[in-house]
C-alpha positions as CSV (number, residue, x, y, z in Angstrom):
1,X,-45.8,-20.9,92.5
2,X,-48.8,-21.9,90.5
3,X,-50.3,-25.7,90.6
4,X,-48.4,-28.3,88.2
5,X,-45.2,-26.4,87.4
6,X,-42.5,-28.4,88.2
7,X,-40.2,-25.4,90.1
8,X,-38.7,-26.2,93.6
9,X,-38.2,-23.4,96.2
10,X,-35.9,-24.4,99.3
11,X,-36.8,-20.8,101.9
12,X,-35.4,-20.0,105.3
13,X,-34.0,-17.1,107.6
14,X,-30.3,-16.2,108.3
15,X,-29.4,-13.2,110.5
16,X,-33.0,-11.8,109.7
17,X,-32.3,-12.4,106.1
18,X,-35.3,-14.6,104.0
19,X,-33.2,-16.9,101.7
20,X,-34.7,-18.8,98.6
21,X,-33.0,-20.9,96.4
22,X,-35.0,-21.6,94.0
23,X,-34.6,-23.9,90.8
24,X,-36.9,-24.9,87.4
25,X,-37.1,-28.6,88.6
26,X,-37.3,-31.4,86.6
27,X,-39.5,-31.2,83.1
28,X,-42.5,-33.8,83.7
29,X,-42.7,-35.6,80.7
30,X,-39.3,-36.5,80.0
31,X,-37.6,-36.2,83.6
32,X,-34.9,-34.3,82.6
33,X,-33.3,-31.3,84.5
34,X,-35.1,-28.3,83.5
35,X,-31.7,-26.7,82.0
36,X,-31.6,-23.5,79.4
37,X,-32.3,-20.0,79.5
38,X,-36.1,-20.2,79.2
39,X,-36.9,-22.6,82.2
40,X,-34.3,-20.0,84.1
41,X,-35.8,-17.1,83.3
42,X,-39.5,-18.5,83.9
43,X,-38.6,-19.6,87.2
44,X,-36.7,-16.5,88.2
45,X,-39.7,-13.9,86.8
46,X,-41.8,-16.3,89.1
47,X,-39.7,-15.8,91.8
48,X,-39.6,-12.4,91.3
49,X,-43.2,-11.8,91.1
50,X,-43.8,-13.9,94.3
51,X,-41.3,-13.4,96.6
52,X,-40.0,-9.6,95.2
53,X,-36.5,-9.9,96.4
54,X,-33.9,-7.2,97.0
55,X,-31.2,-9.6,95.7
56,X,-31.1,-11.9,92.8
57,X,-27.5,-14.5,93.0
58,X,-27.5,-17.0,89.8
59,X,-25.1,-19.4,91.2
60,X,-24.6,-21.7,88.4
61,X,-21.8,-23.8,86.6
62,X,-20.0,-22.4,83.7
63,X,-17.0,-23.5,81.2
64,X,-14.4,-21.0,81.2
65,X,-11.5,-20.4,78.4
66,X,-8.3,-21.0,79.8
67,X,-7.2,-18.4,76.9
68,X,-9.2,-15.8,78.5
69,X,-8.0,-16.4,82.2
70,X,-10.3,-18.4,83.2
71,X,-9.5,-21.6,85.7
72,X,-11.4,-24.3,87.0
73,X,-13.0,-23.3,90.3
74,X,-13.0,-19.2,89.7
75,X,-15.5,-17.1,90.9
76,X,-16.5,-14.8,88.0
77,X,-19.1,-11.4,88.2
78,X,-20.4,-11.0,84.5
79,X,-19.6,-7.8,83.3
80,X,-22.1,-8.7,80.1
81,X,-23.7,-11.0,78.7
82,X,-25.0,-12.3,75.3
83,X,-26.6,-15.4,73.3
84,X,-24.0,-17.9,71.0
85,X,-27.1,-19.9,69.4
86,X,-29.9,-17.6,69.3
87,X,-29.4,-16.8,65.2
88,X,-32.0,-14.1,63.4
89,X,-30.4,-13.5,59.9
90,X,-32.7,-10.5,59.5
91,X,-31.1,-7.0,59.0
92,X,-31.8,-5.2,62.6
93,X,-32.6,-8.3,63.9
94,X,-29.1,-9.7,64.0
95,X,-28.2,-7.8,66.6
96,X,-31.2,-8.4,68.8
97,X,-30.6,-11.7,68.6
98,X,-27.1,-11.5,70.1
99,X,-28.6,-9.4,73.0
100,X,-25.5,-8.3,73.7
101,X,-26.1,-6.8,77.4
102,X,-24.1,-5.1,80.0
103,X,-24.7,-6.1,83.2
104,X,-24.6,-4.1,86.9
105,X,-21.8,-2.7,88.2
106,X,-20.4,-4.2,91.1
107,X,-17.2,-2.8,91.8
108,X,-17.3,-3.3,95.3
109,X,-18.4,-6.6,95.4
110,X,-15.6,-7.9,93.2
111,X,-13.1,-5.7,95.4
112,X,-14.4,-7.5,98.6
113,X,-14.3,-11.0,97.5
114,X,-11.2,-10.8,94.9
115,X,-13.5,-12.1,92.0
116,X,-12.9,-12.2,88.7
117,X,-14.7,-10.3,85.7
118,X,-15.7,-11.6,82.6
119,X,-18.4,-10.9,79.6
120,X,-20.5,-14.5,79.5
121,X,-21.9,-15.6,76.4
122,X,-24.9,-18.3,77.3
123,X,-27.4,-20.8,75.5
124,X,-29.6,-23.1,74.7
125,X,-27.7,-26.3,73.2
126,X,-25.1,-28.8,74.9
127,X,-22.9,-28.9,71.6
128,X,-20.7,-25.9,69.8
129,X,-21.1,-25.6,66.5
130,X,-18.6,-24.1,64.4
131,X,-21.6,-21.0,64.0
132,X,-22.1,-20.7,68.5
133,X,-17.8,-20.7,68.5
134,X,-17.7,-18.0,66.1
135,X,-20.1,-15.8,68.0
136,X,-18.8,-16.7,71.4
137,X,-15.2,-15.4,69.9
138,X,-16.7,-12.4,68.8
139,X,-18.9,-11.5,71.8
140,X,-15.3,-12.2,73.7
141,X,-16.9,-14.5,76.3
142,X,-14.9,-15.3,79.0
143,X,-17.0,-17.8,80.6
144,X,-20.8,-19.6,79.0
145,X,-23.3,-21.2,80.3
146,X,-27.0,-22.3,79.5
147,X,-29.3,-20.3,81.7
148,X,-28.1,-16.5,82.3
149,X,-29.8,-14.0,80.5
């Protein structure tokens, strides 16, 4: 990774496998976790660009609804994903800003390990306003979190 970026990278072999785990770090100037989607997805183009991997994981934390079946300590594939806080109230823009996107079919995988499937709806902010509730209703989340995208 380049010089004064504050990204960690944990590497080693399994079975002939290379393994990373790789996360943003810690932001310098405050100390706080590197959380959010932009940190993520710096680190993970990074990654990508470095290491060029045949498999990405993002292994994260999420809150589930209970509504939607989800339960505390479920394994969920994302069938889709979209953004609950990321607002453009400019006509063709709205929808971009959603970025309402479907993700890889894994139908085997989920078979294999008896996972569950559900469209995630991620952001940037620790708080729900009335506004990110709305959307994550209508983008029929199932699980969010802060750094999938």
């Amino acid at each position: 990774f380049p010089e004064r970026v504050p990204w960690v990278r944990y590497g080693g072999t399994y079975k002939d496998l290379s393994i990373n785990l790789i996360w943003p770090g810690k932001d310098p100037a405050s100390g706080a976790d590197s959380i959010g989607t932009i940190p993520s997805a710096l680190v993970t183009y990074a990654a990508i660009q470095a290491l060029q991997p045949d498999l990405i994981i993002n292994a994260g934390t999420t809150g589930g609804f209970k509504a939607k079946g989800a339960s505390i300590g479920d394994i969920f594939i994302i069938s889709g994903c979209a953004f609950h806080d990321r607002r453009i109230p400019i006509p063709g823009f709205d929808l971009y800003g959603v970025g309402l996107r479907k993700a890889f079919d894994t139908p085997n995988l989920i078979k294999e390990l008896n996972l569950k499937v559900g469209r995630l709806s991620t952001g940037n902010s620790l708080d729900m306003t009335l506004q990110d509730e709305s959307l994550i209703m209508a983008n029929d989340a199932t699980v969010i979190d802060m750094e999938v995208y």
